[in-house]
C-alpha positions as CSV (number, residue, x, y, z in Angstrom):
1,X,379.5,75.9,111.8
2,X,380.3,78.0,109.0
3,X,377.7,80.8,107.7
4,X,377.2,81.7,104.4
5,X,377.1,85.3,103.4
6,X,375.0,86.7,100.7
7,X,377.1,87.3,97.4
8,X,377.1,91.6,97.4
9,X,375.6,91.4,93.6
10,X,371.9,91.3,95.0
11,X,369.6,91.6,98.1
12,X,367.6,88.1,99.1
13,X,364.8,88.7,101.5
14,X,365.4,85.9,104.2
15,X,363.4,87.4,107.3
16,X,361.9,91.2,108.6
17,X,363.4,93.8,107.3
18,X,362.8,97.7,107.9
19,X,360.1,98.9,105.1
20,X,359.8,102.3,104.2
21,X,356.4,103.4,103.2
22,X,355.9,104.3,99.6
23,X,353.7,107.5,99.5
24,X,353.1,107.6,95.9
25,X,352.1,104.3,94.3
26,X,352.6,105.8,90.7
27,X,356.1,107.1,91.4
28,X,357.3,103.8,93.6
29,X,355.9,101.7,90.6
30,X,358.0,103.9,88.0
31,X,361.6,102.6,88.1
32,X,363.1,103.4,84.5
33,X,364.8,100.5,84.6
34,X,364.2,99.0,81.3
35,X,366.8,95.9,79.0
36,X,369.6,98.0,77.7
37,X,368.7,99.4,74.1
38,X,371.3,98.7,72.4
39,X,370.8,95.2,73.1
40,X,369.5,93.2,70.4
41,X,366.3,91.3,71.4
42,X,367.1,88.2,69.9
43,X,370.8,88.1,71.0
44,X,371.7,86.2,74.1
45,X,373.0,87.6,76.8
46,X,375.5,88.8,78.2
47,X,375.0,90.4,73.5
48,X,371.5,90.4,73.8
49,X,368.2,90.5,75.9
50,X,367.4,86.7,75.7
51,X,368.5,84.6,78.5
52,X,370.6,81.2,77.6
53,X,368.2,78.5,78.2
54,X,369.9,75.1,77.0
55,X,371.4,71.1,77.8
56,X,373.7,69.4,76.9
57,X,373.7,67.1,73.9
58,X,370.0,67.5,72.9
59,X,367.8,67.8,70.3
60,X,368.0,71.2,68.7
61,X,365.0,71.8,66.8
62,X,362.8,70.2,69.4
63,X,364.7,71.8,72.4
64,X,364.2,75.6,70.7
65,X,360.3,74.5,69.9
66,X,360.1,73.9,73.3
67,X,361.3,77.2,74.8
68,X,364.8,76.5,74.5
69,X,366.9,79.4,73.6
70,X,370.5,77.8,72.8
71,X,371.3,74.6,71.3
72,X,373.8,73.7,74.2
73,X,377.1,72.2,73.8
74,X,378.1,68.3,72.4
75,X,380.3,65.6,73.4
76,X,381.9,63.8,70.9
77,X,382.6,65.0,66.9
78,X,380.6,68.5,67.3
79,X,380.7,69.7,63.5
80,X,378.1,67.4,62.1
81,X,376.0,69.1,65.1
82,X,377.5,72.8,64.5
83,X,377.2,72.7,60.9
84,X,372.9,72.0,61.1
85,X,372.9,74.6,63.9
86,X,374.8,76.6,61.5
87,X,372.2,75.8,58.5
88,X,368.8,77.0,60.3
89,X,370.7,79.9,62.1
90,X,370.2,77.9,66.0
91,X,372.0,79.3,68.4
92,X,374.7,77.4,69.5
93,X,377.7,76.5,72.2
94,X,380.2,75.1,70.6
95,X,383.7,73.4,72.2
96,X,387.3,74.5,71.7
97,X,390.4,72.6,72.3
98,X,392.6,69.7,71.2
99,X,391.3,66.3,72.4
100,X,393.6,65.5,75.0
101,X,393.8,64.6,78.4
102,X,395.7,65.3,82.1
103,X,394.5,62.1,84.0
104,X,396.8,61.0,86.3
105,X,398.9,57.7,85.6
106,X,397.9,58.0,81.8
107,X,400.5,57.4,79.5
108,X,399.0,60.1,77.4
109,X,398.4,62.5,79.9
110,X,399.3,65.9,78.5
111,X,401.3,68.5,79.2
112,X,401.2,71.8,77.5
113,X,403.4,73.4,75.0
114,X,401.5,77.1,74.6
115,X,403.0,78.0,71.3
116,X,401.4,74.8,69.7
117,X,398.5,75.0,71.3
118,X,397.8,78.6,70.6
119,X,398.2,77.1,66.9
120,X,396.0,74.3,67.5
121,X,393.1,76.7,69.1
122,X,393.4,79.4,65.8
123,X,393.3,76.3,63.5
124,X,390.0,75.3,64.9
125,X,388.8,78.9,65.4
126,X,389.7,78.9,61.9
127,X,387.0,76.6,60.7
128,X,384.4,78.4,63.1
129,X,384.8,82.2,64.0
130,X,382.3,83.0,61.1
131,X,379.9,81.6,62.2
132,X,378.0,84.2,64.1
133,X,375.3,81.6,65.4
134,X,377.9,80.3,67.9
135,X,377.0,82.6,71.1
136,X,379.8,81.1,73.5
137,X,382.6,78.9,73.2
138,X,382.9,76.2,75.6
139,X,386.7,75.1,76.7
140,X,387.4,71.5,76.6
141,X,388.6,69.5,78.3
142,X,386.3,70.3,81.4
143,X,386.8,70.4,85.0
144,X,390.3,71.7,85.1
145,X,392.1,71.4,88.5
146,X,393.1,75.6,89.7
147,X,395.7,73.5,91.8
148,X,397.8,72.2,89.0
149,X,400.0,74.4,87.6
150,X,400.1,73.0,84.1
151,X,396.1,72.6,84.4
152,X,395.7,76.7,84.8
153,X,398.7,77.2,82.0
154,X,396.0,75.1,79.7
155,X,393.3,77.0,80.2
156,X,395.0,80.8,80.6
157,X,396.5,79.8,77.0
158,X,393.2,78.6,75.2
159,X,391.2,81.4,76.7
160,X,393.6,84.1,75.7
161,X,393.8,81.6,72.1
162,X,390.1,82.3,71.7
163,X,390.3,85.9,72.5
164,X,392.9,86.7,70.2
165,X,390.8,84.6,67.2
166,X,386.7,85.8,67.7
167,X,386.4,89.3,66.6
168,X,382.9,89.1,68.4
169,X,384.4,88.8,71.4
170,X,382.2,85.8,72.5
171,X,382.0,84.4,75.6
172,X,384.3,81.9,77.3
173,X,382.9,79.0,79.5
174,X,384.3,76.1,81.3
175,X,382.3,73.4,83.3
176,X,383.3,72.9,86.9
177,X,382.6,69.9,89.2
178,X,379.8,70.0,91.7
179,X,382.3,70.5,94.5
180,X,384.1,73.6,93.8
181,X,383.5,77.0,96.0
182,X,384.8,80.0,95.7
183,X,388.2,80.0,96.6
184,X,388.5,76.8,94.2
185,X,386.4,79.0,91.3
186,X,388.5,82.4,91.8
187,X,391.6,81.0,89.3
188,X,388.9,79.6,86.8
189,X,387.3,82.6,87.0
190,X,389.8,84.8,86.4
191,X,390.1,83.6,82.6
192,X,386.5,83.2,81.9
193,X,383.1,84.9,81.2
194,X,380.8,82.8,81.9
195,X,381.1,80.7,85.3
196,X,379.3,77.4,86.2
197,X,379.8,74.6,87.9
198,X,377.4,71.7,88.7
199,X,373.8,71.4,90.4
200,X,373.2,67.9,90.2
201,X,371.1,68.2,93.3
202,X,369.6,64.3,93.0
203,X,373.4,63.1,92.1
204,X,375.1,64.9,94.2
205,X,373.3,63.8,97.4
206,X,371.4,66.8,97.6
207,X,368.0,65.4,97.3
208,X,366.4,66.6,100.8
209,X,369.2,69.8,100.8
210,X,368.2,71.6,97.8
211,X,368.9,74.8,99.4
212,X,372.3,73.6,98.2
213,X,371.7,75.4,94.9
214,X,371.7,78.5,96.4
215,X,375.2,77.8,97.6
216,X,376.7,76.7,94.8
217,X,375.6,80.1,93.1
218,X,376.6,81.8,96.0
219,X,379.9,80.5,95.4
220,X,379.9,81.8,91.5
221,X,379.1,84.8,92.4
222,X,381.7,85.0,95.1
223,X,384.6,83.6,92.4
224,X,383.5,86.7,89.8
225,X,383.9,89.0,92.3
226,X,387.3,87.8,94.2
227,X,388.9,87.7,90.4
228,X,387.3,91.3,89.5
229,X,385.3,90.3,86.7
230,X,382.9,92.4,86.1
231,X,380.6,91.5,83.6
232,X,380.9,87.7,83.8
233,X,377.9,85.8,84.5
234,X,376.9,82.8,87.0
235,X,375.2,79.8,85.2
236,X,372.7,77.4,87.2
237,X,373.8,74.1,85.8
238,X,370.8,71.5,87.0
239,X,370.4,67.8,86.1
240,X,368.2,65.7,84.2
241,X,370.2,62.1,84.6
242,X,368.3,59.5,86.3
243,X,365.7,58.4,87.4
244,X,364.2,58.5,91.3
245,X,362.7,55.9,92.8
246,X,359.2,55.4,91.2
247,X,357.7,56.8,94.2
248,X,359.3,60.0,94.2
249,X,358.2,60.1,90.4
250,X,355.0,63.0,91.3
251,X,358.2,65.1,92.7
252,X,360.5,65.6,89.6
253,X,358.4,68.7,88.7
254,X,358.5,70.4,92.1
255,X,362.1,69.7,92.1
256,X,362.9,71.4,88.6
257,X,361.1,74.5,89.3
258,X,362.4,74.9,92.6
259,X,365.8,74.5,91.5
260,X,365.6,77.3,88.4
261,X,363.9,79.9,90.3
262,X,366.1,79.2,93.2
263,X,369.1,79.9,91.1
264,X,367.8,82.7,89.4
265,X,366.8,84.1,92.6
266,X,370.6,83.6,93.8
267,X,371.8,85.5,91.1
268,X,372.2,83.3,88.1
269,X,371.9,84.5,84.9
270,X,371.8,81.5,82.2
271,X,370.8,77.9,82.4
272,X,372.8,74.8,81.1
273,X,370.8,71.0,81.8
274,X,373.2,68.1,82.1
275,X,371.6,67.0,79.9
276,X,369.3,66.7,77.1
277,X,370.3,63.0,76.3
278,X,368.2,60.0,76.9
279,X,370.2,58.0,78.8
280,X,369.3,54.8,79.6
281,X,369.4,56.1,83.2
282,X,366.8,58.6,82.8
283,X,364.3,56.5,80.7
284,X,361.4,56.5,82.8
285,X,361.0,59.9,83.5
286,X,362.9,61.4,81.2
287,X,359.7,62.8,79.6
288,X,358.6,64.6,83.0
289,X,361.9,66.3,83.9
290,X,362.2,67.7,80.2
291,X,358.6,68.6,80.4
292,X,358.9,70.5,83.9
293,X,362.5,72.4,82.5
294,X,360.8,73.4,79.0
295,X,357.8,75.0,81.5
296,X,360.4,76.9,83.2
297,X,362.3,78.1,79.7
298,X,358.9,79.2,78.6
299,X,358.1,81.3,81.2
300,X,361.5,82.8,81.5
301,X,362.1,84.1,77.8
302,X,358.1,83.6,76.9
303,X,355.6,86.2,76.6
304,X,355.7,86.4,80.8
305,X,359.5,87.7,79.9
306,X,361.0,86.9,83.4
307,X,364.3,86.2,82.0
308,X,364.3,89.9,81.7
309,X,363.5,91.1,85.0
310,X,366.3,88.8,86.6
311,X,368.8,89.9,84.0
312,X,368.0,93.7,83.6
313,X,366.0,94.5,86.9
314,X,367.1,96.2,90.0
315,X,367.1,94.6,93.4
316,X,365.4,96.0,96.2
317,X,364.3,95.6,99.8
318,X,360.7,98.1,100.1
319,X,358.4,94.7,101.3
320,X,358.7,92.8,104.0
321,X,358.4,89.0,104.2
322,X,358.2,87.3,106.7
323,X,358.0,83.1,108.1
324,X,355.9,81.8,110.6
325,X,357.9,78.6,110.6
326,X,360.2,78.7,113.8
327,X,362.8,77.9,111.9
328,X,364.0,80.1,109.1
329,X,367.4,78.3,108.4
330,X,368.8,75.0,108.2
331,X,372.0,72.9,107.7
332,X,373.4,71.4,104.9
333,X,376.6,69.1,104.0
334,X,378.9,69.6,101.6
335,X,381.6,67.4,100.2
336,X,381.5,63.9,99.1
337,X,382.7,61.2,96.4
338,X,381.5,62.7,93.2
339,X,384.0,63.4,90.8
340,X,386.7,62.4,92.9
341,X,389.4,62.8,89.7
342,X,388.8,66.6,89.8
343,X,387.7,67.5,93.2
344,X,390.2,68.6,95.7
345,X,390.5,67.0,99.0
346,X,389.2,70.3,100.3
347,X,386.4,70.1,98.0
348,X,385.3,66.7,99.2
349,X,386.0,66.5,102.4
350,X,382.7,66.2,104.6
351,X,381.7,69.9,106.5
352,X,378.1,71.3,107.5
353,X,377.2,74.5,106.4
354,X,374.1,76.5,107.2
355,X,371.6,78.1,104.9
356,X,368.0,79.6,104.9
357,X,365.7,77.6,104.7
358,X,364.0,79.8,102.2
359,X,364.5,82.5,100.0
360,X,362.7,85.9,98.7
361,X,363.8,88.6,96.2
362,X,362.1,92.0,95.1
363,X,363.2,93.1,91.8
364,X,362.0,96.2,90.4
365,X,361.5,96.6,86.7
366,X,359.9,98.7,84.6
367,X,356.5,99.7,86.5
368,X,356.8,96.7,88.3
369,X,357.4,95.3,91.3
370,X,358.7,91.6,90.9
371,X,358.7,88.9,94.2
372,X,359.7,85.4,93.7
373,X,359.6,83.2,97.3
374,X,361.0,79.9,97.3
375,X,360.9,77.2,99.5
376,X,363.4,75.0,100.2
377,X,362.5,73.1,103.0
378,X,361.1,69.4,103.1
379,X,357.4,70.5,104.3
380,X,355.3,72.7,103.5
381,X,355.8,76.5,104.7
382,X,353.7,79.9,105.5
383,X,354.8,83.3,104.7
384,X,353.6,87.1,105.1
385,X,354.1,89.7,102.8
386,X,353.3,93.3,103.3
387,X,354.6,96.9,102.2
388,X,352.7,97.9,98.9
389,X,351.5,100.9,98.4
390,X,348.0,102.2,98.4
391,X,346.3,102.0,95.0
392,X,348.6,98.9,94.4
393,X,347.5,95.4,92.5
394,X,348.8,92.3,92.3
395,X,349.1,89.3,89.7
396,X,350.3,86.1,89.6
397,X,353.5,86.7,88.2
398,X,353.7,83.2,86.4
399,X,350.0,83.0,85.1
400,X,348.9,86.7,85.1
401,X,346.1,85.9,87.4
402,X,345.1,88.6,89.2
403,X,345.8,88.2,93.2
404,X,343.7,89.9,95.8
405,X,345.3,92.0,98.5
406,X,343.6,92.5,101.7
407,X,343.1,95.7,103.4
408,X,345.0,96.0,106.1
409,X,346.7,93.3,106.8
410,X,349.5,91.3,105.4
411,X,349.3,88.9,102.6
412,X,349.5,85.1,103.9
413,X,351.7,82.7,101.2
414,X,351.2,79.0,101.8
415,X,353.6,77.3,100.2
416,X,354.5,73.1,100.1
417,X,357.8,71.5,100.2
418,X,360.0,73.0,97.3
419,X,357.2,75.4,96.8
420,X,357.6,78.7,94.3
421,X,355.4,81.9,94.4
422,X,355.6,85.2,92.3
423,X,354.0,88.3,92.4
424,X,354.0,91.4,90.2
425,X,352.9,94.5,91.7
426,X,351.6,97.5,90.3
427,X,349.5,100.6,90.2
428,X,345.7,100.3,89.2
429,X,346.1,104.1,87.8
């Protein structure tokens, strides 16, 4: 059995670790860490403070009333879409690259010729690079294979295309299947800025295995590093794409939040829902997952601001947490028939892997301490937590609610199955 190791970007609290005592609650609680100045506030990052919060192929002015930040990419003719984003100043993803395709056995199936398509790309950044609303640019078409030659020619050509046409330097994306890890995301990664791949956890077979996202942005994070790109960014992409049995209905909300704070916990940095469509798949609860993702986006780049301590805070490792289950990790399996076109044998083949069963971070920020536990077992879950200093208090970090710490002893955390928790600590003086 394989074990996963923890991506070197960030520090997850998975069991007891050595605390050292903070003498001075006013000087532990002081970190200077703060968003970069020169950051705009309303830019999104990686150009501004404001995390990227979108779907796919939504609604955009009730997706940004709803705590949205970016109207995400479109499928289909995108300047009808680009041009209203463009008219009320919405943020906005937009696609580059010619509509063609490499399926195998298709007549059509294309094979590039990089002077023309470095043409092509500058013609259509033509008609768009002024248009400073458009915060990335999303290469099309998607799920590019790194094993075929002519596949990584494609997408080394439209990415440098880009590059050479935006003055503003925007961010490059491209969607990856579900299935790819590391070694599969190094070659993508090494021509793009912003990585992601899928985390259709229902979809995907993942249902009762969502410590899954943790892997998949473990495997990001792992791609940006092994192609030294520093300064790219790992994107949590989750689902909202059909429906559950009706009896699993009360669970769509527990599922959502445990999946976002899971992969901001890992180390993501953005958010992009497949997607924001009501498919005919989705239509019974379409409503509820939307609902329990715009609760998320709110309290992420809302007045709580918690985008901002994931993006801009330091990780640390002063508390100690601790599980009274006996069993603090788990197994889960990878591989399997989705997107069999653009996964790799490798990729799908069937293989158990094993991960914790939950997950802790401590991020320090400002004169805060920040800790986010998460759950990821299929029952509920006890915790400890211990290693404030004296003179410290504590608040609900989602609600504000203030949160009582005994004297003494450590704090006890119940959690349930796919349970979240977060504190912020800091001095009453």
């Amino acid at each position: 059995m394989r074990k996963i190791l923890l991506p070197l970007a960030f520090v997850c609290l998975t069991g007891n670790q050595a605390f050292a005592q903070a003498k001075d609650a006013r000087s532990f609680y002081q970190s200077g860490i703060t968003a970069p100045a020169h950051l705009p506030e309303d830019g999104i990052f990686p150009h501004g403070r404001t995390m990227a919060f979108m779907g796919y192929s939504g609604d955009p002015a009730r997706d940004l009333a709803a705590g949205f930040t970016v109207a995400g990419p479109v499928y289909g003719d995108q300047l009808p879409y680009l041009e209203k984003c463009s008219s009320h100043g919405w943020p906005v993803v937009a696609h580059v690259g010619p509509r063609v395709t490499f399926k195998d056995g298709d007549p059509a199936k294309y094979k590039p010729d990089p002077p023309a398509l470095r043409a092509e790309v500058a013609k259509q950044m033509a008609d768009l690079v002024s248009r400073k609303n458009i915060i990335w640019w999303a290469i099309h078409p998607e799920e590019l294979r790194p094993w075929r030659a002519d596949e990584m020619l494609y997408l080394e050509t439209v990415a440098a295309a880009i590059r050479e046409n935006d003055p503003l330097q925007r961010p490059v994306f491209l969607y990856n299947p579900n299935h790819r890890d590391a070694a599969s995301l190094t070659p993508i990664a090494r021509h793009v800025d912003v990585v992601g791949k899928g985390s259709y956890v229902n979809s995907s077979g993942k249902k009762r295995d969502r410590a899954w996202v943790r892997w998949g942005i473990e495997q990001e994070l792992g791609a940006i590093q092994a192609a030294g790109r520093k300064g790219s960014i790992a994107l949590l992409m989750p689902e909202l794409c059909q429906d559950p049995p009706p009896e699993e209905d009360k669970e769509i909300s527990a599922w959502v939040r445990h999946d976002i704070y899971l992969g901001m916990a890992s180390g993501a940095q953005g958010v992009n829902i497949w997607s924001l469509f009501k498919r005919r798949e989705v239509k019974r609860t379409w409503q509820i997952w939307y609902d329990a993702y715009s609760a998320c986006a709110k309290e992420l780049n809302g007045p709580r601001g918690l985008s901002q301590v994931f993006l801009f805070g330091q990780r640390r490792s002063d508390f100690t947490i601790t599980s009274s289950s006996s069993s603090a990790a788990g197994t889960i399996e990878l591989g399997g028939s989705m997107e069999p076109e653009t996964s790799s044998p490798q990729e799908s083949a069937k293989r158990q892997v094993a991960t914790p069963s939950w997950t802790s971070v401590e991020i320090a920020y400002e004169n805060s301490r920040y800790i986010f536990l998460i759950n990821s077992a299929n029952h509920p879950a006890s915790f400890t937590l211990k290693g404030w200093p004296n003179g410290s208090i504590a608040e609900d970090a989602f609600t504000a609610s203030p949160r009582p710490l005994p004297s003494g002893s450590p704090l006890r955390i119940d959690l349930p199955a796919y349970g979240v928790s977060a504190f912020r600590f800091t001095t009453g003086s």
